[in-house]
VEXGU-863324 format. One line per field, with one value per residue (C-alpha): residue number from 1; chain; x, y, z. Coordinates in Angstrom, 1 decimal. Example, Ala and Ser with C-alpha at 12.3 -4.5 7.8 and 13.67 -1.06 7.14 Angstrom:
# residues 2
i <- 1/2
ch <- A/A
east <- 12.3/13.7
north <- -4.5/-1.1
up <- 7.8/7.1
END
This chain:
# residues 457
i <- 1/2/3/4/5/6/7/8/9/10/11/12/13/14/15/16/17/18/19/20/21/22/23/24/25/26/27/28/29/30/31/32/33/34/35/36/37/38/39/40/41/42/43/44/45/46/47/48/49/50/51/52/53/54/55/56/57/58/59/60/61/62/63/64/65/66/67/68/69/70/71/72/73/74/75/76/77/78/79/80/81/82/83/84/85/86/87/88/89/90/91/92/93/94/95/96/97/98/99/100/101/102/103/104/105/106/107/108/109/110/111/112/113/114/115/116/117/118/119/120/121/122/123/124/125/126/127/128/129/130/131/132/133/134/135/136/137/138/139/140/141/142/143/144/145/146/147/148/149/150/151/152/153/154/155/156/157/158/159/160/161/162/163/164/165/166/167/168/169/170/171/172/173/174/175/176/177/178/179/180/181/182/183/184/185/186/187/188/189/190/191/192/193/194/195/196/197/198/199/200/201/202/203/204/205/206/207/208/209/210/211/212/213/214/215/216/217/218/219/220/221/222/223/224/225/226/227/228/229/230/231/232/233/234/235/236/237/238/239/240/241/242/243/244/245/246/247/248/249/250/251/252/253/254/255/256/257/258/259/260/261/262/263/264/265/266/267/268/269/270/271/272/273/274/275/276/277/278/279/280/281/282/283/284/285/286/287/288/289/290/291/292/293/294/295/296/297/298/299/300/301/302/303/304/305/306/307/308/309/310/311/312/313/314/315/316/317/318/319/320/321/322/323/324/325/326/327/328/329/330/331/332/333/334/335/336/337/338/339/340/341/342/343/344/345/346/347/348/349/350/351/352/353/354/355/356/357/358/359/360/361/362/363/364/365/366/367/368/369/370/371/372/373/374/375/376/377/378/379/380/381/382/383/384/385/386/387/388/389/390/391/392/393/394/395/396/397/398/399/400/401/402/403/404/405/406/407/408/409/410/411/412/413/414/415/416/417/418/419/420/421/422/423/424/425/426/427/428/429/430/431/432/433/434/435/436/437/438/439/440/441/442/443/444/445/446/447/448/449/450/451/452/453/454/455/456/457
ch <- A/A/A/A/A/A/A/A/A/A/A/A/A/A/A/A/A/A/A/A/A/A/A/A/A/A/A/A/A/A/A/A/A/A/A/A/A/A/A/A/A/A/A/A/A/A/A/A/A/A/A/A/A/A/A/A/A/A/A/A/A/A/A/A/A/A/A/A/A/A/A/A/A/A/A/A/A/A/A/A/A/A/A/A/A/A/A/A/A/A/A/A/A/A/A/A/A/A/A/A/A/A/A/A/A/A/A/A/A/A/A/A/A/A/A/A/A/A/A/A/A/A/A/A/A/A/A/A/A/A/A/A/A/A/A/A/A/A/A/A/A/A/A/A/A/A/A/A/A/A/A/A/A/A/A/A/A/A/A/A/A/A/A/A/A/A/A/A/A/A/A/A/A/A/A/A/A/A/A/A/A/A/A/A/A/A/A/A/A/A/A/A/A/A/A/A/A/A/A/A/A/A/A/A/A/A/A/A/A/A/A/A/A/A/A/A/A/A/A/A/A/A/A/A/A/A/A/A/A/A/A/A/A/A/A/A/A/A/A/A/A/A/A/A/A/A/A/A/A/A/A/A/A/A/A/A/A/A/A/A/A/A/A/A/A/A/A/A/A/A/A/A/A/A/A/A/A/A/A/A/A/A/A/A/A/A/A/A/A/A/A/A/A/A/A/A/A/A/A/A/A/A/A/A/A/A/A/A/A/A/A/A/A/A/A/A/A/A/A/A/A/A/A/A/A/A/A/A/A/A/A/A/A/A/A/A/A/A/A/A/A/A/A/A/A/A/A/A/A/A/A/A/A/A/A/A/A/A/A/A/A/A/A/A/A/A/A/A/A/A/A/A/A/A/A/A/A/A/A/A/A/A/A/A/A/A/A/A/A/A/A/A/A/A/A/A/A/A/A/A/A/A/A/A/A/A/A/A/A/A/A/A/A/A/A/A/A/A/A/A/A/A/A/A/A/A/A/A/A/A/A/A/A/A/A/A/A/A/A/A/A/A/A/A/A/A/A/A/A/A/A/A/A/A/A/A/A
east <- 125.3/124.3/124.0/126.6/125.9/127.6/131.4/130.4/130.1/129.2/125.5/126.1/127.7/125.0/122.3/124.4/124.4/120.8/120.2/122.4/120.7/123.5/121.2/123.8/127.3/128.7/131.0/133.7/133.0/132.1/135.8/137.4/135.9/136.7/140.2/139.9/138.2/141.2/143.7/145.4/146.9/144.6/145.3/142.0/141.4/137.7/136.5/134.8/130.9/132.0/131.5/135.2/134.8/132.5/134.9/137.9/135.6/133.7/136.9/138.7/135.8/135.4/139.0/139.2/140.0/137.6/139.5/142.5/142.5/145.6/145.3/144.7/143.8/145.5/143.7/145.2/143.5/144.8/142.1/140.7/137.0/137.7/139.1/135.8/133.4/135.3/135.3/131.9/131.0/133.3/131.7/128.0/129.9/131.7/127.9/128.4/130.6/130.6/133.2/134.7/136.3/137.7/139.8/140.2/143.4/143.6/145.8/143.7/142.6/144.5/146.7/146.4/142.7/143.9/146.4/143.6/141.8/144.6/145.3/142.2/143.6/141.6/141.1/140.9/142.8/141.7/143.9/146.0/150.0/151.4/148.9/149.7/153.7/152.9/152.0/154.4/157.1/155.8/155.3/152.0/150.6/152.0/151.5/152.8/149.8/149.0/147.4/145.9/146.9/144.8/145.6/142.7/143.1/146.7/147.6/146.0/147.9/151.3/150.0/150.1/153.5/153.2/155.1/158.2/155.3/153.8/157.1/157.8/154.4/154.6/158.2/156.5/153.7/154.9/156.1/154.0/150.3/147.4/147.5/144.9/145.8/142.6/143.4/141.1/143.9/147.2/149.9/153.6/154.2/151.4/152.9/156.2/154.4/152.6/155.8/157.5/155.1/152.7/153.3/151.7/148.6/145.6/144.5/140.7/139.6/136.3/134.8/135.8/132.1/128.4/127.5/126.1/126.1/123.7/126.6/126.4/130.2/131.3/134.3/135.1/138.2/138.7/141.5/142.9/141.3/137.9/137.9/136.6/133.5/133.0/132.9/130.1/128.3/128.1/126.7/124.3/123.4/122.5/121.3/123.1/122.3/125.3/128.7/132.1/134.9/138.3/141.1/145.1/146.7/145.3/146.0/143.5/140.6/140.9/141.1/138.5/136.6/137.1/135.9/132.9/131.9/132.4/129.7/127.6/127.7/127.7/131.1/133.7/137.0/138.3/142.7/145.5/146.1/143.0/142.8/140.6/138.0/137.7/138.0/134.9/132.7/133.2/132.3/129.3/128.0/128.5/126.3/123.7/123.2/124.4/126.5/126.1/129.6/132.6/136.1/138.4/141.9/141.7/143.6/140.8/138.0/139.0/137.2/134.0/131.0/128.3/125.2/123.8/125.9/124.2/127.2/131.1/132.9/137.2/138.8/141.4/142.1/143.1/146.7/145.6/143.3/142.8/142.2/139.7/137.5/137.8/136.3/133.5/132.6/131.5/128.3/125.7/125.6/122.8/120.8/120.8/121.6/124.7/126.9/130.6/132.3/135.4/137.3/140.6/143.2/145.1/148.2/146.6/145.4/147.6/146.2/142.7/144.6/145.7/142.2/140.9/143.3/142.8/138.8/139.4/136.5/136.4/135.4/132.3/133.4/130.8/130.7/132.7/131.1/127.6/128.9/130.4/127.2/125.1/124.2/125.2/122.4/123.8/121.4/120.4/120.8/117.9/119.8/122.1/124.7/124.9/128.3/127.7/131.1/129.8/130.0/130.4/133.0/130.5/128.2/126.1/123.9/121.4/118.3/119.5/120.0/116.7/115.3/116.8/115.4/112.0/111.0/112.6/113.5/110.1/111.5/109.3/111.2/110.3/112.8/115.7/117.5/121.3/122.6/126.7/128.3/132.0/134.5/134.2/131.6/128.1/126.8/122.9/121.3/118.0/116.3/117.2/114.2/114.5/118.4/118.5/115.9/117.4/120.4/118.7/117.1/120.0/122.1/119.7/118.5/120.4/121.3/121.1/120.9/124.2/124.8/127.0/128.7/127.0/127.4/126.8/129.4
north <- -55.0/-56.1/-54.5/-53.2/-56.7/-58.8/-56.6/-57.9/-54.8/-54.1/-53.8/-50.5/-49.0/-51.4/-49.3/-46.4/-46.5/-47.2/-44.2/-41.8/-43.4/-46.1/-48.6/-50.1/-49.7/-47.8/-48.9/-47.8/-49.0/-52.3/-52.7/-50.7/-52.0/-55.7/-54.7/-51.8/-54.1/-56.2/-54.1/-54.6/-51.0/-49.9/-47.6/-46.7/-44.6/-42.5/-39.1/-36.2/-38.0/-41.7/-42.4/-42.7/-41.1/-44.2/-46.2/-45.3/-44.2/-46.9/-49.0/-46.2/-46.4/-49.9/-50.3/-47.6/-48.3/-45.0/-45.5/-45.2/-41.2/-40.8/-39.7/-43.4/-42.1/-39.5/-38.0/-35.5/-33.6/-30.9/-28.2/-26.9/-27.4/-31.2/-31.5/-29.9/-32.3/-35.0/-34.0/-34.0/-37.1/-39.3/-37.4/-39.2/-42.3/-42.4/-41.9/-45.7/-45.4/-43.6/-40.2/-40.5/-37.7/-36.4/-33.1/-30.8/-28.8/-26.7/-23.4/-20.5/-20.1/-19.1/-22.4/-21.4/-23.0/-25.9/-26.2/-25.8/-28.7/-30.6/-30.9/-32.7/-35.6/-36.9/-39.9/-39.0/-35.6/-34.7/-31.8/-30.4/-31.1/-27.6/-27.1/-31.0/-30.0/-27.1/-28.9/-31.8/-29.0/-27.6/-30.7/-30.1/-33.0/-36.7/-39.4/-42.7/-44.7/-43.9/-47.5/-46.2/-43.0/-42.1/-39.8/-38.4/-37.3/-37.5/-36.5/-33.1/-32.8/-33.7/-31.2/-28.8/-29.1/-30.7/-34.0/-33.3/-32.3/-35.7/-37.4/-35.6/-35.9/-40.4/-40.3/-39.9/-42.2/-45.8/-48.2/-50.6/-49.2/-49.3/-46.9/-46.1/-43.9/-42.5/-40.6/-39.4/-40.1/-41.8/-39.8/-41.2/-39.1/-41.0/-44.2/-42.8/-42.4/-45.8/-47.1/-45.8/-45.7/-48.7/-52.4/-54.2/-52.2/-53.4/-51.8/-50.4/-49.3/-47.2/-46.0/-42.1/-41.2/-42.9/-45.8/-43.5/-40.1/-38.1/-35.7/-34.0/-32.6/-29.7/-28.5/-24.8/-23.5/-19.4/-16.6/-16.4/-12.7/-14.0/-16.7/-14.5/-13.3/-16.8/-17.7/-15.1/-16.3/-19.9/-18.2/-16.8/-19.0/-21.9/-19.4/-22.1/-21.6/-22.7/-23.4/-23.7/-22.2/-24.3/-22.3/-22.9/-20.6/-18.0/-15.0/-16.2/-16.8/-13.5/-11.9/-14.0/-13.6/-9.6/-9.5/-11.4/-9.4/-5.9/-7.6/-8.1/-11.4/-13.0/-14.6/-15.6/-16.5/-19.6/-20.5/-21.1/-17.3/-15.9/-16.1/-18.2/-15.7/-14.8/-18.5/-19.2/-16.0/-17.3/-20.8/-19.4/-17.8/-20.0/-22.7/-20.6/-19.0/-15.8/-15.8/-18.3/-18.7/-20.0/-19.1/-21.7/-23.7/-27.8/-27.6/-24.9/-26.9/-30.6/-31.6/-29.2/-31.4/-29.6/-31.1/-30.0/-28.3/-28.3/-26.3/-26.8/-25.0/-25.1/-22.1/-23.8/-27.6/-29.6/-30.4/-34.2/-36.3/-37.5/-34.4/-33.3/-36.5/-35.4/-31.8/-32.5/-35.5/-32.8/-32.3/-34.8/-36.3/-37.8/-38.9/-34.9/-34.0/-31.9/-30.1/-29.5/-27.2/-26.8/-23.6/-24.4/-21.7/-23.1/-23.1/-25.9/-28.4/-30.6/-31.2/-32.1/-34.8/-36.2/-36.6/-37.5/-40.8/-41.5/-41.9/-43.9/-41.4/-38.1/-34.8/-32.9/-29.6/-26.5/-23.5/-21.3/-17.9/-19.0/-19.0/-15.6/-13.8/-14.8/-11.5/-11.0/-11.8/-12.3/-14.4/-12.5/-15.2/-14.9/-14.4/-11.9/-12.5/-10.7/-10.6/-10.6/-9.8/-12.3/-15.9/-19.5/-17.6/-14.5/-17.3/-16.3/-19.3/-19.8/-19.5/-16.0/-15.0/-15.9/-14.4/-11.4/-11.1/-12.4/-11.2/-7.3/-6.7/-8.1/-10.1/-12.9/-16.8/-17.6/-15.2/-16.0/-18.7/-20.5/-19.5/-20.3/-19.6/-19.8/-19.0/-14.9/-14.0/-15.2/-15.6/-15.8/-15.9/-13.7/-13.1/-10.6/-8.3/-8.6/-8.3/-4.3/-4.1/-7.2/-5.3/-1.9/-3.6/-5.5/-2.4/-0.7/-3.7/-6.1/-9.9/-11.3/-8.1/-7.0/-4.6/-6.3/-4.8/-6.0/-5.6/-7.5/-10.1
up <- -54.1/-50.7/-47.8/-44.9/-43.1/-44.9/-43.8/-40.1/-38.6/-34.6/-34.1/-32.8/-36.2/-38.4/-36.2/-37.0/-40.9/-41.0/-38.9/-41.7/-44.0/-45.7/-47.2/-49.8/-50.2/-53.2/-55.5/-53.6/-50.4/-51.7/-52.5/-49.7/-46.6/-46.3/-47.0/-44.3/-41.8/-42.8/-41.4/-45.2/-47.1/-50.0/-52.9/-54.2/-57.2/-56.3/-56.9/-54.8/-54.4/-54.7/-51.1/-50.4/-47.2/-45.4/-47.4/-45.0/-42.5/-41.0/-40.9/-39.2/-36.3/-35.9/-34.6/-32.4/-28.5/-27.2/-23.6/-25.2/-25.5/-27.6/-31.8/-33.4/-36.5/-39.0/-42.2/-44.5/-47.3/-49.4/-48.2/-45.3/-46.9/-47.7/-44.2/-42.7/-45.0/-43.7/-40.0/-40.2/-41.8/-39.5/-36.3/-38.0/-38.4/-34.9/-33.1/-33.4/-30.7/-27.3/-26.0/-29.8/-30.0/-33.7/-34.3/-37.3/-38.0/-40.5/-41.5/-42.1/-38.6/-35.0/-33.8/-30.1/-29.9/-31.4/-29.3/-26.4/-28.1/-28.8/-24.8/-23.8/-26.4/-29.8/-31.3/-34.9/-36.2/-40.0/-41.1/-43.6/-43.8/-43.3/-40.1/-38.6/-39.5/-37.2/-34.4/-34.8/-34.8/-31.5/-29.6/-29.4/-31.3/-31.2/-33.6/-32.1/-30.9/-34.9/-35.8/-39.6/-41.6/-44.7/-47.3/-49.3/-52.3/-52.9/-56.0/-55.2/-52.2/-54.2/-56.9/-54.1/-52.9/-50.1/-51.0/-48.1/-45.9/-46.0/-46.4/-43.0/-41.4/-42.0/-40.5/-36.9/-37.6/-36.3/-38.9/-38.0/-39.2/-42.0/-44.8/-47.0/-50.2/-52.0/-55.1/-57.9/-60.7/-60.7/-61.7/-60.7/-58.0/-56.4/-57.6/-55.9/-52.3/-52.3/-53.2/-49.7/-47.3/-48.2/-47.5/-50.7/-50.9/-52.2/-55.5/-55.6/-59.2/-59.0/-62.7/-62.8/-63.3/-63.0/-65.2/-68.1/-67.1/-69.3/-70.5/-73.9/-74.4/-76.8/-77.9/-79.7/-80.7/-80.2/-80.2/-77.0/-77.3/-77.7/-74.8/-72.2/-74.8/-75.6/-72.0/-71.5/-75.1/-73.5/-70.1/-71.4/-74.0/-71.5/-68.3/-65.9/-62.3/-61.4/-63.5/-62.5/-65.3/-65.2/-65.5/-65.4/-63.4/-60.3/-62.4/-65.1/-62.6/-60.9/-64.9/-66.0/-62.9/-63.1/-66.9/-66.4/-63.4/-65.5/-68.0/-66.0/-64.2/-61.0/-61.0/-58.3/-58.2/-56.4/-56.1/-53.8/-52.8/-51.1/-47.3/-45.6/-45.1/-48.4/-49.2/-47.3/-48.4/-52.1/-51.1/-49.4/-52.1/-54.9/-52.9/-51.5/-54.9/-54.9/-57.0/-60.3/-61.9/-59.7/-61.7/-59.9/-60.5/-60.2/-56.7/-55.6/-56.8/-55.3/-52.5/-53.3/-54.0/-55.4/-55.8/-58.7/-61.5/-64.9/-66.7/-67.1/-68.9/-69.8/-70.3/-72.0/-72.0/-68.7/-68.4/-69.5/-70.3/-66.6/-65.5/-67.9/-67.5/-63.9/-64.4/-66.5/-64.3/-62.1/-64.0/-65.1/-61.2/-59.6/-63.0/-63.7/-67.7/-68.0/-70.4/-70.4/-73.0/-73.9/-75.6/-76.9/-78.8/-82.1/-79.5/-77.2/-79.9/-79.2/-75.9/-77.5/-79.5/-76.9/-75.7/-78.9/-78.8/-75.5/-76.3/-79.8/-81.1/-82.6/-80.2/-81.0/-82.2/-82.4/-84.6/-82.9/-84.8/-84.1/-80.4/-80.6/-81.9/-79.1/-77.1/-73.9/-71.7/-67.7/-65.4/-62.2/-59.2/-57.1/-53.7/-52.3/-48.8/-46.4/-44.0/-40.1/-38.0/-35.2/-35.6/-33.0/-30.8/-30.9/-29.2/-32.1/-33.7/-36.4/-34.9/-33.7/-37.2/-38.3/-35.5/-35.9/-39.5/-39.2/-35.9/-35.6/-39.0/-40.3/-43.1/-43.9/-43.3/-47.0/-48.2/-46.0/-47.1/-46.4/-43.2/-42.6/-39.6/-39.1/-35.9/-36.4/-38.8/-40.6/-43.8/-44.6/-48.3/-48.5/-51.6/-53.6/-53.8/-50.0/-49.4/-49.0/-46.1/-44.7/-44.7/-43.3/-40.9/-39.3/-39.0/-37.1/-35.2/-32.5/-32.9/-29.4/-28.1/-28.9/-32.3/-35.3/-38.1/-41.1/-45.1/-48.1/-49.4
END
């Protein structure tokens, strides 16, 4: 492909992609953007890591009137942490452009410091439908100099139930706008929405994974007694540094979470029903390493992107074919090898036929004994977190953490490692062998001169 020149961008946002480092468009973008720059719908089928986001992105920018100082631009995603990554990555892209001012709002935090933000005016809002709903229903947010809406990853956000949210959220947005649909599979609820709020979208077909991802796929079939010992036979089997386990429903994670942590292993649990600061200390640790297995549902797990994951494992078999593609493309990214294992009870075959036809080619199925006898043998991660009650609002900032620990608490900067900090409290990774003088140390010690409560994750 050639480069970003040939979409006739502004100097200013040509200057800008070099700067972040967008030598050549993806795939994805390739498609998207002369439609975007077009001002023409698109429904675009692209998953987490495909570049969707500069896809929608740069188009968004480029027509925005930065005098104007009303919301231009609406983007909703089905999490709060998909809603941050893409806060993020259109404040880089709007450096193209001066006072561009872009707004996350989210559920999960306090609404009165949004509603601060809110009246100084935005440009762009990225949030989530129950939060924007909120703020349509109080009058504090207002949608009609809307000029492009964009709904990332929509069938998610169906699957969520937020379909009369979003039906309610595109009433106030004028009729007369761009919409840009951006969905990881096509399910016809999706089909449905296009249907009623697009005007003959353009259709953007991105491959669900990389050219030839170096995958090598397995498939056992086990007692639905023995699924959680042959979950921790393929753990520690393969030693993964980091893996995420696919299961159905919320209770299953947090049981399957719960009986992996009783054996001995450093597992999480990731759905719809913990609170956002639970939500963000599991997310935490998964990435920085402390802990190695992440037990999650599909809707929890959309929007993460994860940059290396050598192991995925299926409790039990996705809801469909779609689906499943979508889960084990997770792994094998980036020209890395990867493995994704399935485990499937007698009762759920049927959904691995399915499969099976779908592929024209017969699934690779291992011996599931073999796999049983493999002794348990959990893999110590090499970092632990501690939890600081002081975070952006605390006016507490990295460099004060680090500070705090290599200079009074004498830990050395080699051993300290991820440092996240959110509204009201901080996260920072220090190596294990470290972690309870770190702790210690910070108890007794002072962070900006001022005493925090501290504890480990």
């Amino acid at each position: 492909m050639s480069s970003f020149e040939k979409f006739e961008l502004s100097p200013s946002m040509l200057r800008n992609l070099e700067r972040l480092g967008f030598r050549q468009p993806t795939e994805v973008q390739a498609k998207t953007l002369p439609h975007a720059l077009g001002g023409r719908d698109v429904i675009a089928q692209a998953r987490t890591g495909s570049g969707k986001t500069a896809a929608f992105g740069i188009g968004l920018i480029e027509g925005l009137r930065p005098r104007m100082f009303a919301v231009q631009g609406l983007v909703l995603c089905p999490t709060r942490e998909l809603a941050d990554q893409v806060s993020k990555a259109l404040r880089e892209l709007a450096r193209a452009k001066e006072n561009i001012k872009v707004l996350t709002l989210c559920g999960g935090v306090p609404i009165g410091p949004q509603i601060g933000s809110l009246s100084h005016g935005a440009h762009i809002v990225v949030g989530t439908p129950g939060r924007i709903q909120d703020h349509l229903r109080k009058g504090t947010l207002t949608l009609d100099r809307v000029s492009t809406v964009v709904l990332d990853e929509a069938d998610r956000m169906l699957d969520m139930g937020f379909q009369d949210s979003v039906d309610a959220i595109l009433q106030e947005v004028p009729v007369r706008r761009q919409t840009l649909m951006f969905s990881a599979t096509w399910p016809e609820s999706v089909r449905g929405l296009s249907k009623r709020f697009q005007n003959e979208p353009e259709d953007v077909r991105v491959e669900a994974g990389e050219a030839n991802p170096d995958i090598s796929e397995w498939f056992y079939e086990v007692e639905p007694s023995t699924t959680e010992k042959a979950v921790e036979a393929l753990l520690s089997r393969h030693q993964p540094e980091s893996c995420i386990v696919f299961c159905t429903t919320k209770q299953q994670c947090d049981d399957l979470a719960e009986g992996l942590r009783a054996g001995g292993f450093a597992a999480v649990a990731l759905h719809g029903d913990l609170d956002q600061r639970d939500r963000d200390s599991v997310l935490v640790r998964f990435a920085n390493r402390s802990a190695s297995v992440l037990v999650a549902t599909d809707v929890a797990a959309r929007g993460l992107d994860i940059k290396s994951l050598p192991l995925v494992i299926n409790a039990e078999p996705a809801r469909d074919p779609e689906v499943h593609t979508h889960r084990v493309g997770r792994t094998g990214r980036a020209g890395e090898k990867g493995m994704a294992v399935t485990l499937c009870t007698p009762a759920r075959g049927h959904k691995l036929s399915q499969l099976e036809e779908v592929r024209g080619k017969p699934l690779e199925w291992g011996d599931s004994g073999e796999l049983l006898a493999t002794p348990s043998q959990p893999r110590v991660p090499p970092m632990k977190t501690i939890c600081i009650a002081g975070g952006r609002k605390n006016k507490v900032r990295p460099g004060d953490v680090l500070g705090a620990l290599t200079g009074e608490a004498g830990i050395p900067s080699t051993s300290v490692g991820k440092i996240d900090l959110f509204d009201f409290q901080c996260f920072v990774a220090i190596e294990r062998g470290q972690a309870s003088s770190a702790l210690k140390r910070l108890e007794k010690g002072r962070i900006k001169g001022r005493k925090f409560r501290v504890r480990f994750a």
